[in-house]
C-alpha positions in Angstrom: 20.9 -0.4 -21.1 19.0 2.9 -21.4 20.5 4.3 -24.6 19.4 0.5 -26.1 17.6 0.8 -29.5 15.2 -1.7 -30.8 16.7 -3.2 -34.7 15.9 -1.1 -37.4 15.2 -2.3 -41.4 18.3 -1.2 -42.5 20.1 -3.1 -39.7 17.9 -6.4 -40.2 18.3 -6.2 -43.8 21.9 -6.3 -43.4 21.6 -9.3 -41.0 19.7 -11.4 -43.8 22.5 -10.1 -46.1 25.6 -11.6 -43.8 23.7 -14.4 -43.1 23.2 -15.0 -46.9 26.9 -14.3 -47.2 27.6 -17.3 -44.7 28.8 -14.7 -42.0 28.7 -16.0 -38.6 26.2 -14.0 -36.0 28.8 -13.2 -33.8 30.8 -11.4 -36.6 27.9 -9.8 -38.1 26.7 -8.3 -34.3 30.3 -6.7 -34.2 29.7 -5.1 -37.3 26.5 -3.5 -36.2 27.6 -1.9 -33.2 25.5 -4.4 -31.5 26.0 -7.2 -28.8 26.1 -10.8 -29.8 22.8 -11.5 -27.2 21.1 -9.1 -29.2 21.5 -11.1 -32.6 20.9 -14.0 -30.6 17.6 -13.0 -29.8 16.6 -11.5 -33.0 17.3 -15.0 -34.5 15.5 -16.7 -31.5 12.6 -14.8 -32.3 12.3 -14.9 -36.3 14.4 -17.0 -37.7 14.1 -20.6 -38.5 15.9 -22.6 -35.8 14.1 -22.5 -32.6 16.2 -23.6 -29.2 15.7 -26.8 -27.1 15.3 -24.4 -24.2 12.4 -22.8 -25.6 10.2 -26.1 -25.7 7.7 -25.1 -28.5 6.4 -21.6 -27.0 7.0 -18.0 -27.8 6.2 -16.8 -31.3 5.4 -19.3 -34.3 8.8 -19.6 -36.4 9.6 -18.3 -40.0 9.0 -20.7 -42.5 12.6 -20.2 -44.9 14.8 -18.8 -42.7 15.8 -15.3 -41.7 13.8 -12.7 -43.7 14.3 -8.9 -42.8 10.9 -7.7 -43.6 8.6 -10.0 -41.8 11.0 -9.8 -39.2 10.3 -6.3 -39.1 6.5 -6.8 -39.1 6.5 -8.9 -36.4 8.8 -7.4 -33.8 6.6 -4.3 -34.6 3.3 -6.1 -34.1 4.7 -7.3 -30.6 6.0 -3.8 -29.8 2.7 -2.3 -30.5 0.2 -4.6 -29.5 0.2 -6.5 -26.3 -0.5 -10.5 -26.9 -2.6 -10.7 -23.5 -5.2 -7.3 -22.6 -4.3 -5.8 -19.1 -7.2 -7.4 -17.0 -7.1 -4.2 -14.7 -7.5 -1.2 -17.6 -10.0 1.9 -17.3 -12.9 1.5 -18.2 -12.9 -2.4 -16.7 -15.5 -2.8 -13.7 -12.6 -4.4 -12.1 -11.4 -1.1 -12.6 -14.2 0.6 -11.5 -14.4 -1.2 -8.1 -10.3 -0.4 -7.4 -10.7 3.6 -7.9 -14.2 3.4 -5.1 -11.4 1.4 -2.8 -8.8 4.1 -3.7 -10.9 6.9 -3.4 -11.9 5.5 0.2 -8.3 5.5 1.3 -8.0 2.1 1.3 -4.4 0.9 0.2 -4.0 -2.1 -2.8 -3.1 -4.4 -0.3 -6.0 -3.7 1.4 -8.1 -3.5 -2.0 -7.0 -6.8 -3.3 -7.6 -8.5 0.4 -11.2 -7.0 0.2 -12.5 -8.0 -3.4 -10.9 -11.5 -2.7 -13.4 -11.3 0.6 -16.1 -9.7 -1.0 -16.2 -11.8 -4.4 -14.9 -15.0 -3.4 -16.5 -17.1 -6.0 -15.8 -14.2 -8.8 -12.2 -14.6 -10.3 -12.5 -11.6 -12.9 -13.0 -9.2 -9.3 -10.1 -10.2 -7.9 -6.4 -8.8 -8.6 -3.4 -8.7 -6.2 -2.2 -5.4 -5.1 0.7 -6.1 -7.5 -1.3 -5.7 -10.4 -2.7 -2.4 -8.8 0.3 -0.7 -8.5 1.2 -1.7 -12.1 -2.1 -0.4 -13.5 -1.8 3.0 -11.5 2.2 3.7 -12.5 1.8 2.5 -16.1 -0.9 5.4 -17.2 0.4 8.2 -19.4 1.4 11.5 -17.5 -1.2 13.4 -16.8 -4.1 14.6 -14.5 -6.2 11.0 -14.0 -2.6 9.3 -13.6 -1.8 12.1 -10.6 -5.6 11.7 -9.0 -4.6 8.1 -8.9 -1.6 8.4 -7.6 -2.8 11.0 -5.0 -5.3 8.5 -3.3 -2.0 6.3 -2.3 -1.0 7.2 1.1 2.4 8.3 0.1 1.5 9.8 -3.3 4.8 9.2 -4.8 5.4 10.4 -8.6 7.5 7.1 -8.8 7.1 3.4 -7.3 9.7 2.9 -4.4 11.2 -0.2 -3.2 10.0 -0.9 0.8 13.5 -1.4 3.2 12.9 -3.6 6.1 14.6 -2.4 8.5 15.9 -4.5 12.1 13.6 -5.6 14.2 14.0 -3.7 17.5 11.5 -4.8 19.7 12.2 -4.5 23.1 10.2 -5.4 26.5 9.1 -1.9 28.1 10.5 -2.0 32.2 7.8 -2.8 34.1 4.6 -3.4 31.8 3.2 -7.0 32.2 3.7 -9.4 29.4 0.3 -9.8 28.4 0.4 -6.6 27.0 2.9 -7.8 24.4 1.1 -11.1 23.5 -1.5 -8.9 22.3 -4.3 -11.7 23.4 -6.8 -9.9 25.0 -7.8 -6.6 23.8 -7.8 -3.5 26.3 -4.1 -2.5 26.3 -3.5 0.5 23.7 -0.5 2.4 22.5 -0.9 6.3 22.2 0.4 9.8 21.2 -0.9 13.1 19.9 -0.2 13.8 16.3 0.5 18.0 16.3 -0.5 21.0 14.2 1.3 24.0 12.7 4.0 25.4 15.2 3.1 22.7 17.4 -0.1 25.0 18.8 -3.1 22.1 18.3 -2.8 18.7 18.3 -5.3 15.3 18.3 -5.2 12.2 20.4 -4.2 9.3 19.0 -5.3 6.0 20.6 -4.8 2.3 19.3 -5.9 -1.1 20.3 -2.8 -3.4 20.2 -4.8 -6.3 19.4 -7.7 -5.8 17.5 -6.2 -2.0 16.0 -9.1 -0.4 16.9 -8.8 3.6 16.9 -10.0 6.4 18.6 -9.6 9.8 18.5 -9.5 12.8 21.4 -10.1 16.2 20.3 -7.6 18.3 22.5 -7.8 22.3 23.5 -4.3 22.7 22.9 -0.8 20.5 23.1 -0.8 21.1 26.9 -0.9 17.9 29.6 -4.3 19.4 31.0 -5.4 19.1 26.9 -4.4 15.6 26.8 -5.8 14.7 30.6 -8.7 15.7 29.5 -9.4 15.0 26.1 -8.1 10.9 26.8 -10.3 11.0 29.8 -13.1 11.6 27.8 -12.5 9.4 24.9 -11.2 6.3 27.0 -14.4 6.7 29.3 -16.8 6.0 26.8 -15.3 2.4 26.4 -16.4 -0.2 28.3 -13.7 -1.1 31.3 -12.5 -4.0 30.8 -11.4 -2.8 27.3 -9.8 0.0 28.7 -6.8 -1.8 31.0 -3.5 -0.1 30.1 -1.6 3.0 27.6 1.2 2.8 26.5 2.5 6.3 25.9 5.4 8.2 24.5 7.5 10.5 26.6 6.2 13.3 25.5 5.6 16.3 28.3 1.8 16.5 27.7 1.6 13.1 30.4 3.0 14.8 32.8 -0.4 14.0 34.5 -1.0 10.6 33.8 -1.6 9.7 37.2 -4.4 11.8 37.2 -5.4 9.8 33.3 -5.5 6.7 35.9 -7.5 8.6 38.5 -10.4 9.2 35.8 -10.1 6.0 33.5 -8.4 3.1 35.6 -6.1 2.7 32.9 -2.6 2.1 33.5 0.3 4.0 31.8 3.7 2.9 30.9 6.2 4.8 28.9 8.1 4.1 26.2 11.9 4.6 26.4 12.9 8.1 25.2 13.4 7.7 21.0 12.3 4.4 20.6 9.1 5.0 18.4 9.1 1.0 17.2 8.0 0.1 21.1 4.7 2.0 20.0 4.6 1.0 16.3 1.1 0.2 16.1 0.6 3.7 16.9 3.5 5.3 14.9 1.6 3.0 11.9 -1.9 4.5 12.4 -0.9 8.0 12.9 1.4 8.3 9.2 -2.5 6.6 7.6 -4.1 9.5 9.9 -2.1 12.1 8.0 -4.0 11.5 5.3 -6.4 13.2 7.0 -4.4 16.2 8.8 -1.6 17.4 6.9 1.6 18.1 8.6 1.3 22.1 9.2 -2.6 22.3 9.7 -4.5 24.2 12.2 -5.8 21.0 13.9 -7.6 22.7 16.6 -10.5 23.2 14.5 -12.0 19.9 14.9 -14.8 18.7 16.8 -15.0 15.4 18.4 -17.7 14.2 16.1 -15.5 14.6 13.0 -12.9 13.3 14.7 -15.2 10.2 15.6 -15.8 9.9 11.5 -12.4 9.4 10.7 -11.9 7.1 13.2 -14.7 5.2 12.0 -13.2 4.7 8.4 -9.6 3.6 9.8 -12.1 1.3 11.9 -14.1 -0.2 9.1 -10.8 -0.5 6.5 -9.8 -4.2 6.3 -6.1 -4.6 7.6 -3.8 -7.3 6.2 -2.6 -8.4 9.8 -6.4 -9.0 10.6 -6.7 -11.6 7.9 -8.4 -8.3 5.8 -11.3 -8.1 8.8 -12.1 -4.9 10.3 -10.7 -3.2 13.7 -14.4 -2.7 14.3 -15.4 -6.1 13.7 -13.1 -7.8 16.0 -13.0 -5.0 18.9 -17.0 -4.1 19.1 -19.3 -6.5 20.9 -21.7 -5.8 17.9 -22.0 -8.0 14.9 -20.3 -5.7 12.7 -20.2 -7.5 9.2 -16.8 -6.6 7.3 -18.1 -8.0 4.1 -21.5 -6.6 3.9 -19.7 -2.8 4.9 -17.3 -3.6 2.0 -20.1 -4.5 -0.1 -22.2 -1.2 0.8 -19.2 0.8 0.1 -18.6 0.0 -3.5 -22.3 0.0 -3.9 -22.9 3.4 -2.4 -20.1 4.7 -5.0 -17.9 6.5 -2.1 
């Protein structure tokens, strides 16, 4: 199927010739070098017999039979020119609104969940993520098609199929179930995401129900870091929306007793390798990397830029929200999704 040549004149004058000749197609796609289905569908296409399968669509047929020449013309034609315009092409204000999505980190999913929210009533501003994908891996090579392909959060050259792999929840010893219903918000999952060598790192919290994220600036990857820096962060939440962590076994809790001392919140651990018991957290921590490379100095950071980022995973729609925001469901505010979608675009970020 790769090496697989289109017809050429020569060989579609030849077919009119044999066909002339009262040749069979099957005997004149052996002479060619090429498959019967090939012949079959060159005839399909423009010659004068059209199949009761195809009930009357496709191209208009050849009036007089097979005729090498216009058959030519016309399979060029359709090579060259598509019959329907891309509705997502640069240059588009569809367009335009995807790359200010992109550019925001926002993934297609997220993009298409968003204009359908945003422009409800406006069918032209609306595209699934499919056709976003498609779009962005069908530009030429070259240095617009890699900026595109760069604000993806994995940034690969090619398209790759997603695996599903086994469901493997299990029930964590000891933590109450209403932590796994995920009805009430206050129960989070958590972990630091480290620097180079291991030397800095950042806390990573997450709300399990409403995905709501915060960030702890940390002096180092020690447990007095992490005391500290989750002390601070949780403590600024109101307390009934700060009831339980749920926390890898990393050796920087070693003091979570004194976490629950200073916060009231609860800790439960997570068996040792079992990262899908905190995959809320795993999840937001592979988007966070966006933002701090794997072998950065992360100890550079100050809590109010932390705080920013935070605040865009916060205000991004996510698909399992029905596209609303982490901060619209988790803050006791009336944060409007729509209207901070709106502003975005608007604002050109």
């Amino acid at each position: 199927m790769g090496n697989y040549k289109q017809l050429g004149i020569e060989e579609r004058t030849m077919i009119q010739t044999k066909l002339e000749m009262g040749i069979k197609p099957g005997a004149i796609a052996v002479e060619l070098g090429r498959s019967a289905s090939t012949l079959s569908r060159e005839l399909s296409r423009n010659g004068s017999v059209r199949p009761k399968d195809r009930c009357g669509r496709g191209r208009p047929l050849m009036a007089g039979g097979y005729r090498s020449d216009a058959a030519h013309r016309r399979a060029h034609v359709s090579t060259t020119k598509p019959r329907v315009a891309r509705r997502l092409r640069p240059g588009t204000p569809l367009w335009e609104q995807v790359c200010h999505y992109l550019k925001a980190r926002y993934s297609p999913e997220q993009i298409a969940g968003t204009l359908a929210l945003v422009h409800p009533d406006t069918p032209s501003l609306q595209v699934s993520h499919e056709t976003i994908y498609t779009a962005i891996y069908a530009m030429p090579r070259g240095e617009l098609r890699t900026e595109d392909i760069g604000w993806l959060r994995f940034g690969h050259a090619k398209r790759r199929p997603r695996a599903r792999g086994e469901d493997r929840r299990v029930r964590i010893p000891d933590r109450p179930p209403e932590v796994d219903e995920r009805l009430v918000p206050g129960h989070w999952e958590g972990d630091p995401i480290k620097g180079a060598f291991n030397r800095s790192a950042i806390g990573t919290l997450v709300e399990r129900t409403t995905l709501f994220t915060v960030l702890s600036r940390m002096e180092d990857a020690g447990a007095e870091a992490a005391v500290s820096g989750f002390s601070h962060v949780l403590n600024r939440i109101e307390s009934q929306k700060r009831l339980s962590l749920t926390y890898d076994q990393g050796k920087e809790m070693t003091e979570h007793q004194r976490l629950t001392q200073t916060t009231g919140v609860k800790v439960y651990f997570a068996d040792p390798h079992s990262p899908w018991q905190r995959g809320i957290n795993e999840n937001t921590n592979g988007l966070l990397r966006q933002h701090f490379p794997k072998g950065t100095d992360l100890g550079g950071f100050t809590q109010e830029e932390l705080d920013a980022v935070a605040w865009q995973l916060n205000t991004r729609p996510r698909k399992s929200l029905g596209f609303k925001c982490p901060a619209e469901l988790f803050s006791a505010d009336a944060f409007d999704c729509r209207h901070h979608h709106a502003s975005l675009f608007a604002l050109g970020h």
